[in-house]
GUMILUM-353031 format. One line per 4 residues: their letters; for each residue x, y, z of C-alpha. Coordinates in Angstrom, 2 decimals. Each point is the difference from the previous one (the first is absolute). Layout:
# residues N
A> X/Y/Z ~ ...;
This chain:
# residues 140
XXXX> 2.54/305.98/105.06 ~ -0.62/2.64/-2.46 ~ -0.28/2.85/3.17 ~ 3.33/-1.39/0.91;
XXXX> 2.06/0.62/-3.07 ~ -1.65/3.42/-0.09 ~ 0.88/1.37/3.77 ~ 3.29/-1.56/-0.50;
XXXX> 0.67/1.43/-3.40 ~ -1.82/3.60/1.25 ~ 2.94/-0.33/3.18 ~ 2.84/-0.67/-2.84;
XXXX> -0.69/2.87/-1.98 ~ -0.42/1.95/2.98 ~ 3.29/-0.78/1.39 ~ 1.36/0.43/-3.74;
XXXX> -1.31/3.67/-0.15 ~ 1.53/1.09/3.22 ~ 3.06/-1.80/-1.16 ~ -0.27/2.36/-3.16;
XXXX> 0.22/2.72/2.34 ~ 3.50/-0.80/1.80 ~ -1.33/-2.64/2.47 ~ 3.18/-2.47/1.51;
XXXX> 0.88/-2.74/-1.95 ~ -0.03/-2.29/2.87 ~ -3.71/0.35/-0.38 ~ 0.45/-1.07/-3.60;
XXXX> 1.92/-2.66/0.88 ~ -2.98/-1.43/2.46 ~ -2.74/0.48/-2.77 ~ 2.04/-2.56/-2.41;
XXXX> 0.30/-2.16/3.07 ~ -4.14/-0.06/0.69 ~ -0.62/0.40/-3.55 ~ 1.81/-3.02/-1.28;
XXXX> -1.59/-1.61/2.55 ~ -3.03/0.58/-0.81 ~ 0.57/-1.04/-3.76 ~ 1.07/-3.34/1.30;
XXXX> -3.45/-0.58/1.61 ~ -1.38/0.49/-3.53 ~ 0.95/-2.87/-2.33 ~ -2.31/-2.85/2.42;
XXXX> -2.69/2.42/-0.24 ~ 0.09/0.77/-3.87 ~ 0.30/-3.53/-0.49 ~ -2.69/-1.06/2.28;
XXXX> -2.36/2.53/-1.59 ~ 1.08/-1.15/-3.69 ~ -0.81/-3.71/1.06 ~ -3.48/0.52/1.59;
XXXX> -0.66/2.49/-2.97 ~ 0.70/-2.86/-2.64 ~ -1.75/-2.71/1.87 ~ -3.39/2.41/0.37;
XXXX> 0.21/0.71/-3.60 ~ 0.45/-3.86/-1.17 ~ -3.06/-1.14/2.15 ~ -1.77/3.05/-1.23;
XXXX> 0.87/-1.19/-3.79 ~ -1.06/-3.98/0.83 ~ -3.25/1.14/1.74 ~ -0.85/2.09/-2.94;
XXXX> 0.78/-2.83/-2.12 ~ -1.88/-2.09/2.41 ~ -3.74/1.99/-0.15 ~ 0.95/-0.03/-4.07;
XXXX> -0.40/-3.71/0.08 ~ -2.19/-0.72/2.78 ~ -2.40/3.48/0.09 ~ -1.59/0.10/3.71;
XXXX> -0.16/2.76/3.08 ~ 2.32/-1.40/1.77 ~ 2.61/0.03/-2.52 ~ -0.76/3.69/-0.86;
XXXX> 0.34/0.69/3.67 ~ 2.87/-1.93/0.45 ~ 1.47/1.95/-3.76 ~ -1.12/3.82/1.77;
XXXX> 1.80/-0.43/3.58 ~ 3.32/-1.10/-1.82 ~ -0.13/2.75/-2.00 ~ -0.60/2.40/2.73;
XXXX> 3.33/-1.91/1.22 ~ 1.88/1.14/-3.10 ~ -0.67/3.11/-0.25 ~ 1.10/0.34/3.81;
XXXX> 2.84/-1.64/-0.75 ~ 0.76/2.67/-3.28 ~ 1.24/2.57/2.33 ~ 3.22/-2.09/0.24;
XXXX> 1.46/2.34/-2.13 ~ -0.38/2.71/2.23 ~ 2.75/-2.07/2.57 ~ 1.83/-0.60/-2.96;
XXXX> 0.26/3.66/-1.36 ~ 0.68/0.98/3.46 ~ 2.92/-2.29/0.84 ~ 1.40/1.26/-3.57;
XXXX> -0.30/3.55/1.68 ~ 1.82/-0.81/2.89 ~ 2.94/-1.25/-2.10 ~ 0.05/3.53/-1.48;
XXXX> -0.24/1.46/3.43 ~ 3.19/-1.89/1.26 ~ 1.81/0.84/-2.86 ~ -0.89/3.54/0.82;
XXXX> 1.61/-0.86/3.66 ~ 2.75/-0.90/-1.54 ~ 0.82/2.57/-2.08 ~ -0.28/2.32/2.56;
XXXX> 2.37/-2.15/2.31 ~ 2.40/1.02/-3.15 ~ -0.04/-3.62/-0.94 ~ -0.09/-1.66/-3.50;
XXXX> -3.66/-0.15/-1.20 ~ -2.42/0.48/-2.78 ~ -1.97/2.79/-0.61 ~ -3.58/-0.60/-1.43;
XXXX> -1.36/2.08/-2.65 ~ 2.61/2.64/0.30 ~ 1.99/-0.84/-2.96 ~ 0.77/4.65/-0.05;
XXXX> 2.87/-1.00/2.60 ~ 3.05/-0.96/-1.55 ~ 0.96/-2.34/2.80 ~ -2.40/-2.24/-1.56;
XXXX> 0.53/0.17/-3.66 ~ 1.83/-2.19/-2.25 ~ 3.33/1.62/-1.58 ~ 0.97/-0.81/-3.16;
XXXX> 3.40/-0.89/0.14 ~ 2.97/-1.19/-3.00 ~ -1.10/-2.96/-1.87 ~ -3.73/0.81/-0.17;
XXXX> -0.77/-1.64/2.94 ~ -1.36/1.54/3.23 ~ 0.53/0.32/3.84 ~ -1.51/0.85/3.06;
């Protein structure tokens, strides 16, 4: 899964860099299409992930507990694959913190289809400041 999200996101910013350089936006307009497509796939497979993560790491906590109480091989062994589980299971954050860069990335397609969006860390562009306004209060 994780070779997936990086070909596709390698394509995306591929596509976004010759877009940079005058590319149609027809192409653009395709790349949102397959992109938020491809974000769609992702919730059942973050969730899936977050599930089998949280089970691995309850059974790894009751064995644990268990060769506490009841101190034998078996329950060591039993304590030791489970937490080889686990830590498998830890690199759930890498899907996350990809999926959370793919949301930047189709904001990024959608800025450059002139469209309303936010702008991530680039708080130097007034676009995407907050003006202060009469009253005190501020705006977009």
């Amino acid at each position: 899964m994780w070779q997936t999200m990086q070909r596709h996101e390698a394509f995306v910013r591929g596509v976004l860099k010759k877009a940079a350089q005058g590319t149609r936006s027809a192409d653009l307009v395709g790349l949102r299409i397959l992109h938020d497509r491809q974000i769609r796939y992702m919730p059942h497979e973050r969730l899936v992930h977050l599930v089998v993560a949280m089970f691995a790491a309850a059974f790894l906590l009751l064995s644990l507990g268990f060769a506490c109480v009841r101190p034998s091989w078996g329950s060591a062994a039993l304590a030791l694959l489970l937490l080889i589980l686990t830590s498998a299971y830890l690199n759930y954050h890498r899907l996350e913190n990809g999926v959370q860069r793919w949301y930047h990335l189709a904001n990024r397609i959608s800025l450059m289809l002139g469209e309303v969006a936010y702008k991530y860390g680039d708080e130097t562009d007034p676009r995407f400041r907050m003006q202060p306004r009469e009253g005190g209060r501020a705006t977009a």
